[in-house]
C-alpha positions in Angstrom: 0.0 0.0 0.0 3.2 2.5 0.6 3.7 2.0 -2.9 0.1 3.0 -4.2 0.2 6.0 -2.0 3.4 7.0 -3.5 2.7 6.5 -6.8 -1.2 8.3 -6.2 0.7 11.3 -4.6 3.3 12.0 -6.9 4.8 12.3 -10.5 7.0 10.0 -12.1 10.4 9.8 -10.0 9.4 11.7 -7.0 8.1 8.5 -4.8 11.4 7.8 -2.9 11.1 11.2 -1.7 7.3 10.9 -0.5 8.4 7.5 0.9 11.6 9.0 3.3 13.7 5.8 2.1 15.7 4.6 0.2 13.8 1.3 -0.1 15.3 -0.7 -3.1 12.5 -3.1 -3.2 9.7 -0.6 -2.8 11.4 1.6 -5.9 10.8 -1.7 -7.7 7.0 -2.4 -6.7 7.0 1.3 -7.4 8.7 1.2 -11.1 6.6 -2.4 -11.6 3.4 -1.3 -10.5 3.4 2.8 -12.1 1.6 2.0 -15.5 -0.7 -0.5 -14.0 -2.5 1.7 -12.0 -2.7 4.1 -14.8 -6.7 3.5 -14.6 -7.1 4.9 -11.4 -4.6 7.9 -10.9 -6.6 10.7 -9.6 -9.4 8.6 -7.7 -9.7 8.7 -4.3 -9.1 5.9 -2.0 -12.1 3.2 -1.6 -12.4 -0.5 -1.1 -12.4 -0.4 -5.1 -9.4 0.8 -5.5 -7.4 -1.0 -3.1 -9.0 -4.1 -4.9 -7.6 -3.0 -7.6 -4.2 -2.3 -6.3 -3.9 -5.8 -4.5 -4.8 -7.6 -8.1 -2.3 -5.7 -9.9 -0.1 -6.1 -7.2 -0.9 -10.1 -7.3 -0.3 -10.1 -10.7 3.0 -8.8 -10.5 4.3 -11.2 -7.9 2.5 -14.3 -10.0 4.4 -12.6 -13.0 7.9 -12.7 -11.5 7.4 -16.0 -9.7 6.1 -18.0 -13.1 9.5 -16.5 -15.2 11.9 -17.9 -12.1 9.9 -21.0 -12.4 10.3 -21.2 -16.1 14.0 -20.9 -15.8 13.8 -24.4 -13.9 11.3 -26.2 -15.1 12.8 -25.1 -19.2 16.0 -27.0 -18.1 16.4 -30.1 -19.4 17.1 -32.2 -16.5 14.8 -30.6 -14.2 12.4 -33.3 -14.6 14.6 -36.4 -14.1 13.7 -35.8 -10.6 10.9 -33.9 -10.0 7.4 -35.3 -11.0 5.4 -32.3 -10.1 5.4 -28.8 -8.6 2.1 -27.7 -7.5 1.4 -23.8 -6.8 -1.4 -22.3 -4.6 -1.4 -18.3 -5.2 -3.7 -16.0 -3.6 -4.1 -12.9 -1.0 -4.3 -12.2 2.6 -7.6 -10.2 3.7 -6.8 -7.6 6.1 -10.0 -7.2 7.8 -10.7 -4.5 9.9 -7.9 -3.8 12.1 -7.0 -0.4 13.6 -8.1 2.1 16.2 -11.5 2.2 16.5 -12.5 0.1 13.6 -14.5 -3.2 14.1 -12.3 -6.5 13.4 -12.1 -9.7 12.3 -10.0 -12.5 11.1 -7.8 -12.1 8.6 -8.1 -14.7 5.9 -6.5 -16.4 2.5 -8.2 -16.4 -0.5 -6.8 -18.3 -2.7 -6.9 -17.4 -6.3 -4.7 -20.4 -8.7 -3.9 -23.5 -7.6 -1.6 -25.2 -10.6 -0.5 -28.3 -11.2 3.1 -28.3 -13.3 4.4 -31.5 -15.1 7.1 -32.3 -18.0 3.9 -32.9 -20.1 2.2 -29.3 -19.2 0.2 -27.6 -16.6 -3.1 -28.5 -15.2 -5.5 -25.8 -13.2 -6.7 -28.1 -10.1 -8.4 -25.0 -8.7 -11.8 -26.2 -9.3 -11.1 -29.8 -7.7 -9.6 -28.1 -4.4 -11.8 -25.5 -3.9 -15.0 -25.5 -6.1 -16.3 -22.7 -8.1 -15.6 -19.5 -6.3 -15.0 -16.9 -6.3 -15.8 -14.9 -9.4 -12.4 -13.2 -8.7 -10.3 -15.6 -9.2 -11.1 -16.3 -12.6 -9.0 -14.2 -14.6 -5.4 -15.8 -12.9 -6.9 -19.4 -12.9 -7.8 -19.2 -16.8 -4.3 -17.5 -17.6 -1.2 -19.2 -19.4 1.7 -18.8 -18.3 4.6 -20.4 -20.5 
């Protein structure tokens, strides 16, 4: 969220300045995450927006992790010994926490659950989990090779 609040507050370059530190992987989230929330510069803070923030956000992550797993799973004796690697992505819902605001636990939501092996990738989501939610859809239907 330091991030978004920079990048919200600012113009291009001035975030470690709004931030007080020289954070080398908060400039990153910050260069990494600038364009993506293009569609919402200028919009005031909401439960909306912050959704949006945390998918991008998500997204970026999944993004980074998939190409170091590529690098492995590409070589060709990575699966001499190694049948399967299964990945479970998702958030963590902050809920409510603060002075004077009502609480609650915090919880996971898991949003891809994949199954890799030499002969491809399978999306278990559905067998783990069922059919929810709606949000999830977009990472579980993507390809990532």
């Amino acid at each position: 969220i330091g991030a978004y609040k920079a990048i919200m507050s600012s113009t291009v370059g001035e975030e470690s300045n709004i931030l007080g530190t020289t954070d080398f992987q908060e400039e990153y989230i910050i260069a990494k995450l600038r364009d993506r929330l293009e569609p919402i510069k200028g919009q005031p803070s909401s439960n909306e927006t912050v959704t949006f923030v945390t998918n991008k956000m998500y997204d970026l992550v999944w993004e980074m992790l998939r190409s170091e797993i590529n690098a492995y799973t590409t070589k060709a004796s990575f699966w001499d010994e190694t049948t399967e690697v299964t990945l479970l992505g998702g958030i963590v819902i902050n809920r409510g926490h603060g002075d004077g605001v009502p609480g609650g636990e915090d919880y996971y939501q898991p949003l891809m659950l994949k199954s890799l092996t030499k002969d491809g990738e399978s999306d278990i989501y559905g067998d783990v989990f069922g059919d929810f939610p709606a949000l999830a859809a977009p990472h579980r239907n993507a390809k990532y090779v």
